[in-house]
C-alpha positions, 0 to 999 in steps of 0.5 A: 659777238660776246655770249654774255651768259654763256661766260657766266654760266661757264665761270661759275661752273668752274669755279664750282667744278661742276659741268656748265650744263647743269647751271640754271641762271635767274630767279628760278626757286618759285618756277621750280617749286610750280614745276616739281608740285605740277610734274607728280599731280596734287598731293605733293608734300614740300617741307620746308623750316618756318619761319622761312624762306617760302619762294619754293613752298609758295610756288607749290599750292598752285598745282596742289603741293602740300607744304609741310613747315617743321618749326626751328629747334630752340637754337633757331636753327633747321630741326633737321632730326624733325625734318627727317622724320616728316619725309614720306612717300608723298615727299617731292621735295624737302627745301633747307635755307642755309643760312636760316632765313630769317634767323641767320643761325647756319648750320654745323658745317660737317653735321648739314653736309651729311644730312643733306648727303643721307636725306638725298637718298629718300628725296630730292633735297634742295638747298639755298645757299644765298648768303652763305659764302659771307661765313668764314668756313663757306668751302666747307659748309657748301654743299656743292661737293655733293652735287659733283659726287652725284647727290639727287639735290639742287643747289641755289644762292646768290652769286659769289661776291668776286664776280660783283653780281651780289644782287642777282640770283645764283644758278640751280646746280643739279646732278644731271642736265636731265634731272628735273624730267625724272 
């Protein structure tokens, strides 16, 4: 008998050139964002632009997360300088949605991959891609490179149109299997 998931799992996981053990398939930003705000205790911070995109952020006030919105620059864009700022030791989490949602501004391809690169190394950085392969440029703004250079980050979007599953959501990739007990 045919292992429909596990030929998902293992073709997006080529396709991305990542292990197929470090895909996560289904509807999983909010039960990412309970468990991330639960694993630490209350007092959590998650960072996340707003307007946004909240599936994360909503997830966390639960199991005491703080949300900490940083309003988009003048551009309507992610205001990654003020982001940066606002990581501190009580960061868990800092959630970018590219393309903004529900702006649509995507983010300089070179510029959004080293932020996300540098920030990485203070917190766990997750990035919502959904929508992103419809740029023209999507290989070079993705982000999944990093995660195959072993970034502390999570990768989410929808799957990939060629695989005609548009409406379903993507998988999680992460840089170890074992990287969410840690």
């Amino acid at each position: 008998m045919r292992n429909e998931p596990a030929e998902l799992t293992d073709t997006i996981a080529a396709r991305e050139n990542i292990a197929a053990d470090q895909i996560v398939l289904g509807e999983n930003l909010n039960v990412f964002g309970l468990y991330l705000s639960a694993r630490g205790g209350p007092g959590g911070e998650f960072i996340y632009s707003e307007p946004g995109y909240t599936a994360l952020v909503d997830a966390v006030a639960p199991a005491g997360g703080v949300v900490v919105g940083v309003p988009l620059n003048g551009r309507l864009e992610n205001d990654l300088p003020a982001i940066a700022r606002k990581v501190n030791e009580r960061t868990r989490a800092v959630y970018l949605v590219n393309p903004h949602n529900p702006s649509g501004t995507v983010s300089e391809a070179a510029s959004f991959v080293d932020f996300v690169h540098e920030l990485s190394r203070r917190t766990l950085v997750i990035v919502d891609e959904a929508y992103l392969e419809f740029t023209a440029d999507f290989e070079k703004r993705t982000v999944a490179s990093l995660v195959r250079n072993g970034t502390k980050l999570r990768c989410s979007g929808h799957f990939p149109r060629f695989m005609g599953l548009r409406a379903l959501r993507s998988a999680i990739r992460s840089r170890h299997a074992n990287s969410l007990h840690r």
